[in-house]
C-alpha positions in Angstrom: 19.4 -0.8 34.9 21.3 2.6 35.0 21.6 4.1 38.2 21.8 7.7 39.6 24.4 8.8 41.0 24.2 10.1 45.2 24.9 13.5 44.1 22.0 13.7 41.1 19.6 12.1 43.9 20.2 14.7 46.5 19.1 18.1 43.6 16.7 16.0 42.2 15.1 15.1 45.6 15.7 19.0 46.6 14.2 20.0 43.4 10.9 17.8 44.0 10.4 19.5 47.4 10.5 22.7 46.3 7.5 21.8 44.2 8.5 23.6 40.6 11.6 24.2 39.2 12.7 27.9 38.5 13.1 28.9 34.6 17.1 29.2 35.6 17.2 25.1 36.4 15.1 24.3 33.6 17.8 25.9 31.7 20.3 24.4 33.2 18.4 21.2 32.8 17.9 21.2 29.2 21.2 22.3 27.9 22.3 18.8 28.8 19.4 17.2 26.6 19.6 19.8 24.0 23.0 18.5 23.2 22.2 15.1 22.8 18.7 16.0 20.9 21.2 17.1 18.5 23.7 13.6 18.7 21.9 10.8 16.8 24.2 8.5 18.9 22.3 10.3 22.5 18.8 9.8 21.0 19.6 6.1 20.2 20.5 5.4 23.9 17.6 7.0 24.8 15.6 4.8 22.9 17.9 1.9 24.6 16.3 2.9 27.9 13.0 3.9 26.6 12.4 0.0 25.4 14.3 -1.4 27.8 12.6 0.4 30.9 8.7 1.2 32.4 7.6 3.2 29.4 6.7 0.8 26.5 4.0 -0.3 29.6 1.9 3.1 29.4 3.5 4.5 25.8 3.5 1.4 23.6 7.2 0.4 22.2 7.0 3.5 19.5 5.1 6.0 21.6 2.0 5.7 20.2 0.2 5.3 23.7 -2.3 2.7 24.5 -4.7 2.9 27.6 -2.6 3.6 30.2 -0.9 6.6 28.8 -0.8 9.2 25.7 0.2 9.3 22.8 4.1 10.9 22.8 4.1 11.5 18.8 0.8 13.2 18.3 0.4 17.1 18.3 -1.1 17.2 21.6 0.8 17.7 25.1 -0.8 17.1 28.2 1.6 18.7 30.5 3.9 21.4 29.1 4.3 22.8 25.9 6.3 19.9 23.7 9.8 21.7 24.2 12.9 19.8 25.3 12.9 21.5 28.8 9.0 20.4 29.3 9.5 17.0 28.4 12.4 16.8 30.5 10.4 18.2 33.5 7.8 15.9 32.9 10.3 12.9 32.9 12.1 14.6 36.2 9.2 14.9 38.1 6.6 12.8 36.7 2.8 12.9 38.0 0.3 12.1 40.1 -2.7 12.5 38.1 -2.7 12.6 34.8 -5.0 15.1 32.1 -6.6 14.5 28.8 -10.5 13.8 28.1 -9.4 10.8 26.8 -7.7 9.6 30.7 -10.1 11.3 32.5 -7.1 12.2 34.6 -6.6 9.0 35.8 -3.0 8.0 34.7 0.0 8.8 37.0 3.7 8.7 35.9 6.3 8.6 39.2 9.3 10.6 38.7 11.8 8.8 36.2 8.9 6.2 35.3 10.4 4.5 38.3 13.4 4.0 37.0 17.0 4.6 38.5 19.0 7.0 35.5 21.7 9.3 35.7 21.7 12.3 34.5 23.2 11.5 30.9 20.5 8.8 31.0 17.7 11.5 31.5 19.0 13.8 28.8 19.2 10.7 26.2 15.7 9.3 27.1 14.5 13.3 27.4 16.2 13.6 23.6 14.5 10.3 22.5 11.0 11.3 23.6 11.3 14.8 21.9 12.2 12.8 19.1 9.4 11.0 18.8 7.0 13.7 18.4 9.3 15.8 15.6 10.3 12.8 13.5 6.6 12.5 13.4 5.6 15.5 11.9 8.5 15.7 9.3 7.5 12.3 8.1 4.0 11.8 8.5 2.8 8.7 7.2 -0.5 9.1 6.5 -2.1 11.5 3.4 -5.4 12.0 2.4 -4.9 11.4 -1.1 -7.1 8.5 -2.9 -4.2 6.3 -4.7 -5.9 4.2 -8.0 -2.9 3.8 -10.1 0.8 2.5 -9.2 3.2 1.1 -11.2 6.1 -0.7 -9.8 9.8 -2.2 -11.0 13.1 -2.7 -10.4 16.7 -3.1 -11.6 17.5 -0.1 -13.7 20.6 -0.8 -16.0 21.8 3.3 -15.8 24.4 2.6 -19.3 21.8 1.5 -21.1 18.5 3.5 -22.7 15.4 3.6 -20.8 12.4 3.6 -22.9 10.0 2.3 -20.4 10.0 5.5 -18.4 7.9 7.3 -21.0 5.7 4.2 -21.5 5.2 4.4 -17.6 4.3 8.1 -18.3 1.5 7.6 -20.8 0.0 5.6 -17.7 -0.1 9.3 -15.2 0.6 6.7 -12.1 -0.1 8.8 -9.1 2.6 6.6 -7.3 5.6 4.8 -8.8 7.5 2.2 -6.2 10.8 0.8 -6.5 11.9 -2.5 -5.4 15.3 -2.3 -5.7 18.6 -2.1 -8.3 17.6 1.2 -9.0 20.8 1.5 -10.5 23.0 -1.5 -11.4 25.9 0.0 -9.6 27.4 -3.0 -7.6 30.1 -1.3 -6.1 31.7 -0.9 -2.9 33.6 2.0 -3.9 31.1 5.2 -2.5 31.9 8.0 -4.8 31.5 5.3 -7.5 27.6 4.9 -6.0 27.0 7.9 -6.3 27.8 8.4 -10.1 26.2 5.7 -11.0 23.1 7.5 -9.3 24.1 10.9 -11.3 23.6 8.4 -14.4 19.7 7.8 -13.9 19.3 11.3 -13.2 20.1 12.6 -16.3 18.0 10.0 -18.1 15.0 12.7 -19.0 12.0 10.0 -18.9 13.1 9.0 -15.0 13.6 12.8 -14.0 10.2 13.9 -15.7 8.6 11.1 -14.1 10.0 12.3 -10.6 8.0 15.4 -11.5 4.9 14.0 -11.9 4.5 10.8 -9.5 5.2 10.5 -5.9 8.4 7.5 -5.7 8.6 5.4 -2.6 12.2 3.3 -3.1 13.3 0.6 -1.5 17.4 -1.0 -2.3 18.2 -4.9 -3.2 21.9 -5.7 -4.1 23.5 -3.8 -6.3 22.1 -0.6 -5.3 22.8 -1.4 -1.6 26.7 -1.4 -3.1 27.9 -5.2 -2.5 26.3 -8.2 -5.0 24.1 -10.3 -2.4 25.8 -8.1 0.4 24.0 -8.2 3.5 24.6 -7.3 7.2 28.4 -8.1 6.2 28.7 -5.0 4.1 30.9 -2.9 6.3 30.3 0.5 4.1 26.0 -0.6 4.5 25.7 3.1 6.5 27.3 5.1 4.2 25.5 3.4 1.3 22.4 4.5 3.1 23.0 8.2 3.0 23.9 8.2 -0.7 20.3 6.2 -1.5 18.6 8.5 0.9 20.2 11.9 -0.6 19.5 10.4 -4.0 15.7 9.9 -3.3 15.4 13.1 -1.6 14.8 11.7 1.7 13.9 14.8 4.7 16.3 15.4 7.2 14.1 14.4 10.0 12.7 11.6 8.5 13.0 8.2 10.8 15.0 6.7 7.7 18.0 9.0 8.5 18.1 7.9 12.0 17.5 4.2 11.6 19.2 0.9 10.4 18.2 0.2 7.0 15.8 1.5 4.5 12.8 0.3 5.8 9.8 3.2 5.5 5.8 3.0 5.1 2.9 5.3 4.3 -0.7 4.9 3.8 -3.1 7.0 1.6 -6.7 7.6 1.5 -9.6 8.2 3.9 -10.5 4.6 5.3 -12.8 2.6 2.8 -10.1 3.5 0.0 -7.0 3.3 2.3 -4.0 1.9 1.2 -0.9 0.6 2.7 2.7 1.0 1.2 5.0 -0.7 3.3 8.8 -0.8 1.8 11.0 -3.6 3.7 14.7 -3.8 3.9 16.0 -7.2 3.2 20.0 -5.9 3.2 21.1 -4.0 6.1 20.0 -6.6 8.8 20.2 -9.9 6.6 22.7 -12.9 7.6 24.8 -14.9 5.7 23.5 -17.4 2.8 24.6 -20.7 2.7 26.1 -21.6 -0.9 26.2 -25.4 -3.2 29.9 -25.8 -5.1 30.9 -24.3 -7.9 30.3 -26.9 -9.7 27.1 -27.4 -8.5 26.6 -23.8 -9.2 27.0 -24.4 -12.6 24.4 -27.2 -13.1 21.8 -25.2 -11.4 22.9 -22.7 -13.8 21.4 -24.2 -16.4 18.2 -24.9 -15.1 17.5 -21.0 -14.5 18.5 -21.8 -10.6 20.9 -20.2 -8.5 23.9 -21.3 -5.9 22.2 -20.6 -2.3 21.2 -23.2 -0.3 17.5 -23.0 2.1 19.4 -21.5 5.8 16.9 -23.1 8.5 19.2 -22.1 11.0 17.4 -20.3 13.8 19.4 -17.7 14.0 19.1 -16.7 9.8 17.8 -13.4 9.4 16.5 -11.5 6.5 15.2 -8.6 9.0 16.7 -7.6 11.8 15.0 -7.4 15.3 14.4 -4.0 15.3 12.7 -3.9 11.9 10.5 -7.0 12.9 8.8 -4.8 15.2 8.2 -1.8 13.1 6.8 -4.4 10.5 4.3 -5.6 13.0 3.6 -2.1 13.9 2.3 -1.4 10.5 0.5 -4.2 9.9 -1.8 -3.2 13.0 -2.5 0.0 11.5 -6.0 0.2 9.6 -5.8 0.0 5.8 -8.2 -1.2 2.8 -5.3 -2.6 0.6 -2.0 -3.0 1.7 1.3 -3.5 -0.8 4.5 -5.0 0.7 7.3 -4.0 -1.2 9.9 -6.5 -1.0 13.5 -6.2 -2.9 13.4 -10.5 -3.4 10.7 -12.6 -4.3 8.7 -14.0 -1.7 6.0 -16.9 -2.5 7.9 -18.1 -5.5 9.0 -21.5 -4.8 13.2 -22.4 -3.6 15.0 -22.0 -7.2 18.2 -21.2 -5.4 18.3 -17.7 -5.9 17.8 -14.9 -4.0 14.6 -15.4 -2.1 13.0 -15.2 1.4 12.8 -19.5 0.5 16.4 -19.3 0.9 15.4 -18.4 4.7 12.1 -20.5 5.2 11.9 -19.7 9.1 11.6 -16.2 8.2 9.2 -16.6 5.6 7.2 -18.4 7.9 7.7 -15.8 10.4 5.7 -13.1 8.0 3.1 -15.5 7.2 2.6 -15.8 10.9 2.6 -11.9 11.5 0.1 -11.5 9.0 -2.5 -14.0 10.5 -1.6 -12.8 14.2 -2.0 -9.4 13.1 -5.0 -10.2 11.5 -3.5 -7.9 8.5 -6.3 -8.1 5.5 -6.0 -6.7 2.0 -2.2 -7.6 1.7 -0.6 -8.0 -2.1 2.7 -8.6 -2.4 5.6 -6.5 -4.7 9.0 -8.6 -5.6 11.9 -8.2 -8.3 15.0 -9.3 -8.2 14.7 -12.0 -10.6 15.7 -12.2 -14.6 12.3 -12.8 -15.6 8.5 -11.7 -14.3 6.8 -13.7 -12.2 2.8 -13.9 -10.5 3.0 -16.6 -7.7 0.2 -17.7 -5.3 0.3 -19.4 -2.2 -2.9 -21.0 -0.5 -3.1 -22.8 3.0 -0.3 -21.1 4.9 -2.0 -18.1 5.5 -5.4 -16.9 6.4 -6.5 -16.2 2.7 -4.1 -16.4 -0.5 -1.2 -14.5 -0.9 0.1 -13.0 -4.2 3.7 -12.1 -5.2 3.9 -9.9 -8.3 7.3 -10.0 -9.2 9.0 -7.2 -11.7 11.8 -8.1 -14.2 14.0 -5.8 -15.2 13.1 -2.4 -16.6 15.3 -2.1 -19.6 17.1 -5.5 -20.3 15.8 -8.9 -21.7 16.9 -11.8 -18.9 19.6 -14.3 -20.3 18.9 -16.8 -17.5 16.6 -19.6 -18.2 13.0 -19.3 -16.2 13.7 -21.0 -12.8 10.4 -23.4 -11.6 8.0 -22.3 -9.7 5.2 -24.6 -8.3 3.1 -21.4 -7.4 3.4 -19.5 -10.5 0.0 -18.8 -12.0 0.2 -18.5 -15.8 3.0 -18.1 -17.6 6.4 -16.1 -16.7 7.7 -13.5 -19.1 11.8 -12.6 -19.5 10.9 -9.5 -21.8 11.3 -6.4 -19.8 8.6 -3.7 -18.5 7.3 -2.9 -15.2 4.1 -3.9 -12.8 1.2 -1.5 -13.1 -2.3 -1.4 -10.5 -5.2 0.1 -10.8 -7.8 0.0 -8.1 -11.3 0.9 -9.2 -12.2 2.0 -5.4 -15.9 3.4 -6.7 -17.1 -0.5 -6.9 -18.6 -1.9 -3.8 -16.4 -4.5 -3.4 -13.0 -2.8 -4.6 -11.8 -4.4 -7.8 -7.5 -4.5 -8.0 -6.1 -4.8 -11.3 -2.0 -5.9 -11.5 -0.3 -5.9 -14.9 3.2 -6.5 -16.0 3.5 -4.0 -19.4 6.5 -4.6 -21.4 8.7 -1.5 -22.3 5.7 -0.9 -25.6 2.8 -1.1 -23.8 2.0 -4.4 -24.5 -0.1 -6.7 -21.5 2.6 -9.7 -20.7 0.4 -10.8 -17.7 -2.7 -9.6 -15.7 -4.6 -10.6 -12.5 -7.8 -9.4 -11.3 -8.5 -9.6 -8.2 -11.5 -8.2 -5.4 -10.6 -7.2 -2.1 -13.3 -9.7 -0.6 -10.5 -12.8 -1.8 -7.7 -10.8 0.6 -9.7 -11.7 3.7 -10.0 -14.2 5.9 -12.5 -16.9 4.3 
């Protein structure tokens, strides 16, 4: 653990018997930590020592609080006024009784949380904790809006028309989600990205749907910049910055501080809550393990593709870091939850991209949603040539569905893969997913479509909220 230095100790312990500091070492204190509030680099460290040290005990890994201590991300400050030099202050010194109706003054912080930092340890943690509260409150990620209709797709081929943005129109979805290949860019030159972006732009159904639904994006491949790239893409940050810029992402938003693309919100007053979460199944995700070419090829044509299932224990499709946020959410209250994943999830191993291709991490969701005790949960997927519904019963504490998008704008070549889980039949012509929720009904009906690019019905499942629970 970091140490102080013999100099630091001495004005620190000089500063605690004086009682208070004067405004002229606050000052001097916070210039420090004002510097590295501004250094993304500063308020990662901080974080470093944050999860690492005494505070997760009383402030729960993300700040959120628990018990023993308040909440560090909420609009209310116990001690101080929420500005750089208070919170630094309150780190300095720490307390012997604490404040709040909800402690009943009966939480006490010692000076450093007990910990042994240097100064360029206090200023990081100080930068990290002031973070917490802004990043909050220029992303907040809950809205009172009641969300009934959502449509959903993915891979966008930018040189060719797109029709099926004025079918999705017609539909006035209050919420449109992307699951990936927004663009069929596939490079890994940057400036190449980013025309490829400047293509869907000008299409004038996507940009007049921008203006009248809210979009929550997540990337998959070839909008990420490297065909099945993962963690191995070196260029994976700067790609990030062009997908945020190009979905107009806020400057303090947690995705412009973070690893990967990984977001959530939830809308609606609870009884008609609902739960977007987006995952990231790029930035942090392993290597895949691949069959022969020619192997490749026989699989080729029978709709599979040339990845081998990686059991390896050390396979990721998430990294560590994004684990825990996913828990996180999943422990926060909502009617109807939607996981937006880039890759299919239930359907069965076909050799393609897949969380089958990485069974302990599959098996690692199902088990966070039963240990979370996460109800309501449908699953969002693309990624595949054709559209897919899949079920899977007995591996988790009720059913869980996996609506998969084909493309938007281009009939799938590929041969339908098999799928042991599939319920009805699969489709390759393109369209999009579309819910409706009817919340008004006592026990909330969900309605999930694939519509092809004319409007037409290519599948539909019904389903109550009652059969996403725990039987």
């Amino acid at each position: 653990m970091p140490r102080i230095g013999s100099d630091v100790r001495r004005r620190r312990r000089r500063f605690l018997r004086l009682g208070t500091l004067p405004v002229v070492v606050l000052a001097w204190a916070a210039a420090p930590a004002l510097g590295a509030a501004a250094d993304p680099a500063a308020v990662e460290r901080g974080a470093v020592i944050y999860r690492g040290g005494t505070c997760p005990v009383c402030h729960h890994w993300e700040g959120q609080g628990n018990r023993r201590g308040p909440d560090l991300t909420d609009e209310e400050w116990l001690h101080g006024d929420g500005s750089l030099a208070a919170v630094r202050t309150a780190i300095e010194t720490g307390f012997r009784h604490g404040a709040g109706r909800r402690f009943g003054g009966k939480y006490e912080m010692w000076p450093l949380g007990g910990m042994e930092l240097d100064e360029g340890d206090v200023d990081a943690l100080t930068a990290y904790v002031w973070s917490l509260h802004r990043r909050r409150r220029a992303a907040d990620t809950l809205t009172r809006e009641v969300v009934s209709r959502i449509a959903f797709g993915s891979s966008a081929d930018q040189d060719r028309a797109q029709p099926v943005w004025d079918t999705v129109l017609a539909l006035r979805p209050q919420l449109t989600l992307m699951l990936g290949n927004s663009v069929l860019a596939g490079t890994e030159d940057m400036q190449q990205l980013r025309l490829q972006y400047d293509k869907l732009t000008a299409k004038p159904g996507f940009a007049e749907l921008r203006r009248q639904s809210r979009f929550l994006a997540t990337w998959n491949d070839l909008d990420f910049g490297r065909e099945d790239g993962g963690a191995d893409f070196e260029k994976r940050a700067e790609s990030q910055e062009i997908f945020l810029d190009f979905w107009n992402e806020p400057t303090g938003s947690p995705r412009r501080q973070q690893q990967g693309v990984y977001a959530a919100q939830r809308f609606g007053p609870p009884g008609r809550r609902l739960q977007v979460i987006l995952l990231d199944t790029r930035y942090g995700r392993g290597p895949l393990w691949r069959v022969s070419p020619d192997e490749a090829r026989r699989r080729e044509l029978l709709g599979m593709g040339p990845y081998l299932a990686n059991d390896h224990e050390r396979a990721r499709m998430l990294s560590e870091e994004q684990w825990r946020w996913l828990e996180e959410q999943l422990r926060q209250p909502a009617d109807l939850r939607l996981i937006a994943t880039s890759i299919p999830f239930v359907m069965e191993f076909t050799g393609r991209e897949s969380w089958a291709n990485m069974p302990n991490e599959r098996q690692r969701l199902i088990d966070l949603v039963r240990d979370t005790g996460a109800t309501g949960l449908l699953l969002l997927s693309g990624d595949t040539p054709w559209a897919d519904v899949s079920r899977l019963d007995g591996e988790a504490p009720y059913p869980l569905w996996d609506f998969t998008s084909g493309p938007l704008n281009r009939r799938g070549t590929a041969g339908i893969g098999p799928n042991r889980h599939r319920v009805g039949q699969a489709t390759r012509e393109p369209g999009f997913g579309y819910i409706e929720v009817d919340w008004t009904a006592a026990d909330p009906e969900v309605r999930v479509e694939v519509r092809s690019v004319a409007n037409r019905r290519l599948l539909r499942q019904t389903l109550r909220l009652s059969e996403l629970q725990p039987k």
